[in-house]
N, C-alpha and C positions, 0 to 999 in steps of 0.2 A: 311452470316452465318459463324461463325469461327468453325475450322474444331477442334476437342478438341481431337482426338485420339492422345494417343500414337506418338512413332519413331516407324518408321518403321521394326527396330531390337529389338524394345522392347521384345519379348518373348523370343526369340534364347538369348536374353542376359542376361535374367533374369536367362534361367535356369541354362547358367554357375555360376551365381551370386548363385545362392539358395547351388549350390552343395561346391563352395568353403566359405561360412559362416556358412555350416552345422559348421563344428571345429572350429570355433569360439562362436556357439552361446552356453550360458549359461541354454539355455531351450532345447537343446537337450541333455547337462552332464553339471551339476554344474562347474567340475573342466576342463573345456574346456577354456585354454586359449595359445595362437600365442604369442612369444616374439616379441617384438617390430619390432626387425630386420629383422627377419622371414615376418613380415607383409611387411613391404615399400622390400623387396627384391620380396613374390609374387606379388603384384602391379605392381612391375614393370614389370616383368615376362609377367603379362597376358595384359600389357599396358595400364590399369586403370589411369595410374598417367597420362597418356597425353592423356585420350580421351576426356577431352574437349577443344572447340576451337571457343570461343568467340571472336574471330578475324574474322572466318571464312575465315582461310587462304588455307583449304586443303577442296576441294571439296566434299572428299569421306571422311569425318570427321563425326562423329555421329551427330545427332541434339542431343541437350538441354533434349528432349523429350526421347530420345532413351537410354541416358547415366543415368533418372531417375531410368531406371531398376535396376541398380545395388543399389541403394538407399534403392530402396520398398524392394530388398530381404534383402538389411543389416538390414532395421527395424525390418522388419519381424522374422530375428535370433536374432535381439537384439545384435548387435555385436557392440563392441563398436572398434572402430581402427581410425586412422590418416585422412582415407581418404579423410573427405569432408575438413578438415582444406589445406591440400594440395592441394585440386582441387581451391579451396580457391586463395592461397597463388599462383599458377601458374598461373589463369585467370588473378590475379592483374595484374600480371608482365605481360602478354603477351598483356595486354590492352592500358599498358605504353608505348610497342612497341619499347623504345632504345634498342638500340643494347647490353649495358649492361642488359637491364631488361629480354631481351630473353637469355641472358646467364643462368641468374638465372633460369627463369622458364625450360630451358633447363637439370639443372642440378637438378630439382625437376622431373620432367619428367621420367632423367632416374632411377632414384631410388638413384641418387647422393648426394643427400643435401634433410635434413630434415628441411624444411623453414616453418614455423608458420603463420599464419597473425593474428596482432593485429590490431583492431579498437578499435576509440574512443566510451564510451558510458557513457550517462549521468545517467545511472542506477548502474555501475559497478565501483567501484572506481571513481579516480582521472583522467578524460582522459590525456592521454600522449599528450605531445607539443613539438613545436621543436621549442628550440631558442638559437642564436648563434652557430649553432653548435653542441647543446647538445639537447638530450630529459629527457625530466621530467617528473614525471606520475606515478600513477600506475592504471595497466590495471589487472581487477578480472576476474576470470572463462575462462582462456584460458587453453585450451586442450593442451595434451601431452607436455607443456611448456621443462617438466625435460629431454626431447630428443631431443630438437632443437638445430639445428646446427647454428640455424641463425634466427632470428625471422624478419618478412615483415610490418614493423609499418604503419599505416597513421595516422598522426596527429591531431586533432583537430585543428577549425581555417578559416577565411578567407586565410592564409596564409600556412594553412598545407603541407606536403609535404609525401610521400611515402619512404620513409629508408630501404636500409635493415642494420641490427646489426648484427653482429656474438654475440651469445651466448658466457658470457664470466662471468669472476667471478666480474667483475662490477656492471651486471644484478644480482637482487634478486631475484629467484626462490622460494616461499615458498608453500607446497602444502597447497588447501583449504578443509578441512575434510568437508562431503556432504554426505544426507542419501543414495545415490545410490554409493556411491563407483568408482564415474566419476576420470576420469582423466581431475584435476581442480586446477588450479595456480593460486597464485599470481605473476607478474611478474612487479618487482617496478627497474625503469630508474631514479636514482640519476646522472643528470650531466656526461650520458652516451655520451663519444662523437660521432659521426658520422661526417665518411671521406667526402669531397664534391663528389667523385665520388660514393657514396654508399648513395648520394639522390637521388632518381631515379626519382623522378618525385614532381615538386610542383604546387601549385595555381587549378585552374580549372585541368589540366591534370592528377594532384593526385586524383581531389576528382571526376570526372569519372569513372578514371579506379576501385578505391573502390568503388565508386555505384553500376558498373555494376557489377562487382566480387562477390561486398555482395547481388545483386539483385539471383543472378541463384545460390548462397551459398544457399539462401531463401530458394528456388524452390525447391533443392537437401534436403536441411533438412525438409522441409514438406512432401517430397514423402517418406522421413523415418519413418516421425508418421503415413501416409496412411499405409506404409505397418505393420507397431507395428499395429493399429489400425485392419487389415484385419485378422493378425494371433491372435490378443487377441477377435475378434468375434468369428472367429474359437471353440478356445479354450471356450467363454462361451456357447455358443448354445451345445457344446458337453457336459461340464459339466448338462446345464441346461436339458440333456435328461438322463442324466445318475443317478443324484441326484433325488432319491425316497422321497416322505412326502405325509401323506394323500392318501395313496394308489396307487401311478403314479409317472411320473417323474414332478417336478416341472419347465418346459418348458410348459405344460398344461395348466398352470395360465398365464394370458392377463397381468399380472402386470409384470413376466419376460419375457414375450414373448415383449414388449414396451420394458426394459430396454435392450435385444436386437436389436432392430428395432432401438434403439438412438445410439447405438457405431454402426451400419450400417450407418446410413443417418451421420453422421457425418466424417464418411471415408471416404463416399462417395463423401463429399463435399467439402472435406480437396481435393481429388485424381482431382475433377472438376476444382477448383480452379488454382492447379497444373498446370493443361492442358490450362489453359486460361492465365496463366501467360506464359508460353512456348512459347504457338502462338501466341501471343504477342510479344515477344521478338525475335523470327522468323520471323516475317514478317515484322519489322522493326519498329513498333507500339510503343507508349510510354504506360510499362507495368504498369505504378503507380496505373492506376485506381485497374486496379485485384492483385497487387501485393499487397497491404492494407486490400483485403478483403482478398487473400490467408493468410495473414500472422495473421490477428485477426481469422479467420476458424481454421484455424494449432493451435494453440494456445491454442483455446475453445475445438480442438478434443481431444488434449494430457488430458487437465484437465477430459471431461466429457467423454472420453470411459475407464478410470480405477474407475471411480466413478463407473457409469453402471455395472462394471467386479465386483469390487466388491461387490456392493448390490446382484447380481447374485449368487455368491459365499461366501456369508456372511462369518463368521469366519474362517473358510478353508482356504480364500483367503492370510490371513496376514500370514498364517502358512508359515514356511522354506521350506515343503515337497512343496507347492504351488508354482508356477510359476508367477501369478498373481501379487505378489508385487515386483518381480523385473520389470512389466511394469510399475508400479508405481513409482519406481524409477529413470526409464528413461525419464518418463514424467513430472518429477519435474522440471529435467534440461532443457529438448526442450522447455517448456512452452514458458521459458520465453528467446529463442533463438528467437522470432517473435516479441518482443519490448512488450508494455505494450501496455494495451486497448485505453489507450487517445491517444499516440504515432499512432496507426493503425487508429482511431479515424479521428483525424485530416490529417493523410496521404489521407482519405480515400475522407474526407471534400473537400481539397484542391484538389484532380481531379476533383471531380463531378462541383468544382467550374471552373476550366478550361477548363471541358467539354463544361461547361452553356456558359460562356463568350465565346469561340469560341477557348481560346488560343493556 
């Protein structure tokens, strides 16, 4: 029977998490916003930038499970910041394991270097390639692009490879305008070169260390739409008690009392799923079967628990005074941070078929 709870420090670390993204989140003051620098400086401060450790090099390191806390409470504030691209961009490097690659991740760690990771994707632009020397491409919807100091490429490719690039007027940064107001680049590689000591990793060695990297990126960004998903139930069962029609509150009627029960089971399945991918990837298991169902669940939660919020809250909902459509807004973007339904589809196919054959 797999054990699905939680890390062990999951609550002691949540509640730090909840009191430090109170000021940042937008649903407790509109004009609640951390400059950039201010953020990766408290990071590093409270050592978020290096709690994870997909190596498992340091015994008394948090588990996968443990460091989700900090996730659920950023959803939960709706706080948008660098963090998960960083934890991202670190695990690559420390998976690649050269001695160069842990410099980097060393120097993301300490709050030193602002390092990105871009992956190929056949949704998002032009995926980036590496040849001769030089990468080509352009890569769409990469966060904080206009602060990196250095962005963590992998390639596309039988022959891809892992880069890092210093950000430079080479690179095209152009921001992507987006109804939620994300921090979202284009970021186009014309013939960028890259030094041979600054390919950190190619062939199978590259496309591991981003498996894994992007596998527990996953995990980390679905326990964000669990916790958006926990604070916008919250928020509707509260309205739905408060909101009078027909002489009561309309929480009374089975028809919003269901489209509550829908943004619960579906958080709930998103936070399940989570937890199966985790211990999964703790125990040393190959996570693909649950990591295809967490990632189509995640997906299906973002879209169908601001549906639910707003049927709840009908025209209210879209108002500026409302809080509601900035979860909507954030859930535009996650949606489709889980790949697309045939992509999860087929991911999902092709375990259950490995399972069947024995592989």
């Amino acid at each position: 029977m797999m054990d699905l709870a939680w890390g062990e420090d999951f609550t002691a670390l949540a509640d730090v998490s909840k009191s430090v993204f109170a000021r940042y989140s937008p649903l407790e003051e509109r004009t609640n916003s951390v400059p950039f620098g201010e953020q990766i400086a408290q990071f590093a401060e409270l050592g978020w930038l290096q709690l994870s450790d997909p190596v498992a090099a340091d015994a008394d390191s948090p588990s996968l499970g443990t460091i989700a806390a900090v996730f659920v409470e950023m959803g939960r504030a709706l706080a948008d910041t660098p963090l998960l691209d960083l934890t991202i961009a670190r695990d690559m490097a420390l998976l690649i394991g050269t001695e160069r690659s842990t410099e980097v991740a060393e120097r993301i760690g300490s709050g030193g270097a602002v390092v990105i990771p871009v992956f190929p994707s056949t949704d998002w632009g032009s995926a980036v390639s590496y040849s001769n020397g030089s990468l080509n491409g352009v890569a769409l919807a990469i966060g904080h692009a206009d602060h990196a100091d250095s962005f963590l490429v992998h390639t596309a490719g039988d022959n891809g490879v892992v880069a890092l690039v210093d950000s430079s007027s080479s690179i095209g940064i152009e921001t992507m305008p987006n109804m939620g107001g994300h921090s979202m680049f284009a970021v186009t590689f014309d013939n960028v070169p890259v030094a041979e000591a600054d390919v950190l990793a190619g062939g199978d060695d590259a496309h591991r260390a981003a498996l894994l990297a992007g596998q527990r990126g996953a995990v980390l960004r679905a326990a964000q739409v669990y916790g958006a998903g926990m604070r916008l139930l919250d928020m509707t069962v509260s309205y739905a008690q408060q909101r009078r029609q027909f002489g009561g509150p309309i929480g009374r009627f089975q028809a919003v009392q269901y489209l509550c029960t829908d943004i619960a089971i579906a958080a709930h399945l998103t936070s399940a799923h989570v937890r199966s991918v985790v211990a999964a990837i703790e125990s040393g298991d190959d996570p693909q079967p649950h990591l295809g169902l967490m990632c189509k669940q995640a997906a299906k939660t973002a879209l169908q628990m601001v549906h639910c919020a707003h049927e709840v809250h009908a025209g209210i909902g879209y108002m500026v005074e409302s809080n509601v459509h900035l979860f909507t807004d954030a859930a535009k973007r996650w949606q489709y941070d889980f790949g697309n339904a045939a992509e999860n589809n087929a991911s999902i196919a092709s375990a259950i078929t490995r399972i069947y054959e024995g592989a």
